[in-house]
DRENTI-76896 format. One record per residue (C-alpha): residue in one letter; x negated, y negated, z. Coordinates in steps of 0.02 Angstrom, whole numbers, padded with zeros to 5 digits, always signed. Last residue first. Layout:
// DRENTI-76896
AXYZ
...
***
This chain:
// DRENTI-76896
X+00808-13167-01170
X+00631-13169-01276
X+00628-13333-01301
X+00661-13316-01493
X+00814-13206-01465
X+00909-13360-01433
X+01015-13366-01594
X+01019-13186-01589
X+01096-13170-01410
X+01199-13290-01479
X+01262-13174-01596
X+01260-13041-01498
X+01392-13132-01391
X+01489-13168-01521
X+01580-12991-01485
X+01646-13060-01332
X+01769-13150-01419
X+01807-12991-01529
X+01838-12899-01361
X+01926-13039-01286
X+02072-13020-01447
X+02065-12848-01419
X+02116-12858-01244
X+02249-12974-01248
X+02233-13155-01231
X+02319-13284-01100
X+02385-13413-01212
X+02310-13563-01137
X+02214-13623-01317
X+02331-13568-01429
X+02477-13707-01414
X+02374-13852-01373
X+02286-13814-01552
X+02438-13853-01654
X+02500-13721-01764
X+02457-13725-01948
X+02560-13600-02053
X+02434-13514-02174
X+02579-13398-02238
X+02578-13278-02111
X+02450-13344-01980
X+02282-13268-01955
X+02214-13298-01790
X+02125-13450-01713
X+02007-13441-01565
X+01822-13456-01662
X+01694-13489-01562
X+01601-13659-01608
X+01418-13630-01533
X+01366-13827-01517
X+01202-13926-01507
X+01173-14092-01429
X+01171-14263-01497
X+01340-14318-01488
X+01280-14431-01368
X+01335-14564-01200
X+01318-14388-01091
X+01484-14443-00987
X+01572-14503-01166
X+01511-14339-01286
X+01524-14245-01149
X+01709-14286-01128
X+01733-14279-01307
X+01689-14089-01330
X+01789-14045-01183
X+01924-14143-01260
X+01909-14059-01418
X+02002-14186-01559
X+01851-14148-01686
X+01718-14181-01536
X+01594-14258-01698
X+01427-14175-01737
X+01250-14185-01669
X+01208-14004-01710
X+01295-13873-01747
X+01296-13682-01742
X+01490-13603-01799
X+01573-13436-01753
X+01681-13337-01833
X+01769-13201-01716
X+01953-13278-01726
X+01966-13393-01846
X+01886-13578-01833
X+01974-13746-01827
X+02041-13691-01637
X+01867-13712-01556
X+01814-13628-01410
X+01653-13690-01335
X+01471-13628-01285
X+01383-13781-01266
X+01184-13776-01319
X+01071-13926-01236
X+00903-13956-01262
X+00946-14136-01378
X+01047-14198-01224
X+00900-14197-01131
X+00850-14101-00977
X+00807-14149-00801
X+00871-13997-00734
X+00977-14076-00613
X+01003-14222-00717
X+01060-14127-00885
X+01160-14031-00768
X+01264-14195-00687
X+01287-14248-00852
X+01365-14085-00926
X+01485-14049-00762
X+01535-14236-00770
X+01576-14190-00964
X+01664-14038-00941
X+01819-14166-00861
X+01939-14112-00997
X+01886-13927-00986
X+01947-13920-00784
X+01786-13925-00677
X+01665-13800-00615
X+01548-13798-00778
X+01484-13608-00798
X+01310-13656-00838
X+01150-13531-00897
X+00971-13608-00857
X+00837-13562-00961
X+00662-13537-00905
X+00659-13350-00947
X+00825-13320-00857
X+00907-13430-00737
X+01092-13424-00649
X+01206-13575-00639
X+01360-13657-00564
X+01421-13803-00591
X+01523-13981-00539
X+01445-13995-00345
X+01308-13876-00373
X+01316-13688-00331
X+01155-13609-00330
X+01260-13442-00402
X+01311-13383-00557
X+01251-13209-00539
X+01175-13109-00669
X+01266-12937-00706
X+01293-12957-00899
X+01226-13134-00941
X+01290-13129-01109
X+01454-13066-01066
X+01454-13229-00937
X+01420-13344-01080
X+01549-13276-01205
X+01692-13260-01076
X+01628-13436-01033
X+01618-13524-01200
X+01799-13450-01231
X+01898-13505-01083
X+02010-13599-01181
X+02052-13447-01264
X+02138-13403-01085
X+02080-13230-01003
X+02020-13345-00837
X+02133-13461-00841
X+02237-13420-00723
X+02105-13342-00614
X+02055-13522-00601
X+01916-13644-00678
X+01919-13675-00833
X+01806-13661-00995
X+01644-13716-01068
X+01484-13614-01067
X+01353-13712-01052
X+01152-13657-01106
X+01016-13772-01037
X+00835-13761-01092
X+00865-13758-01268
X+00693-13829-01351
X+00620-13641-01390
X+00779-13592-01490
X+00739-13707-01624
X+00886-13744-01710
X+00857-13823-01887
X+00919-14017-01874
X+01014-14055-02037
X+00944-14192-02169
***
């Protein structure tokens, strides 16, 4: 039976991406551009070794300060500070499986080749944690797959960020519950 998502359990929201101007308008940096439109104006200060954070109605919101392969240490080190669980987590990822816009809530399911994914998955010890999938892929003429190494640090243009952004709302939906 699926987990419902309880917005009052999430005490730590990541946004996953990388550090550097350079990859600042990158579709890796999805989870951020999502995270920090989210948080309009609030600062992510208190830096920690691996993160940064700001705080809102007793949640903290994460910009990991490590490359996307290394997210986990970032993850581990939050869930410590904040002395959190795995289970009150929500990352804020891009995922290549999705088109562009659609987003995806899950819970406790597999990294599906994302190495941010898998490197909290194996410095957290669980795939028990929730996920906002963000959707990175555009349409294709004739459905042609292209590999997910090859979208992910394409710089994007504008109205590809502004239809990332756009999933904002819906996580300020998801999280509406605690009054954010």
């Amino acid at each position: 039976m699926p987990m419902e998502f309880n917005p009052e359990t999430i005490s730590l929201v990541i946004g996953l991406g990388n550090p550097g101007k350079e990859y600042t308008n990158t579709f890796h940096n999805a989870g951020q551009i999502v995270l920090h439109t989210f948080c309009g104006d609030s600062k992510f200060s208190n830096p920690r070794p691996s993160f940064s954070y700001t705080k809102y109605n007793n949640i903290s919101f994460i910009i990991p300060q490590v490359f996307m392969n290394e997210s986990g240490v970032a993850v581990a080190n939050a869930i410590s500070y904040f002395k959190s669980s795995p289970e009150q987590i929500l990352v804020l990822h891009d995922d290549t499986d999705l088109m562009l816009g659609e987003t995806r809530l899950q819970f406790g399911r597999g990294d599906a080749g994302h190495n941010g994914i898998k490197s909290i998955v194996q410095h957290v010890g669980t795939e028990a944690f929730w996920r906002f999938r963000i959707g990175v892929r555009e349409q294709t003429e004739h459905s042609i797959r292209i590999k997910a190494k090859s979208i992910v640090l394409q710089e994007m243009g504008e109205e590809h960020k502004e239809i990332i952004t756009k999933t904002a709302e819906i996580l300020k939906e998801l999280l509406k519950q605690k009054n954010l």
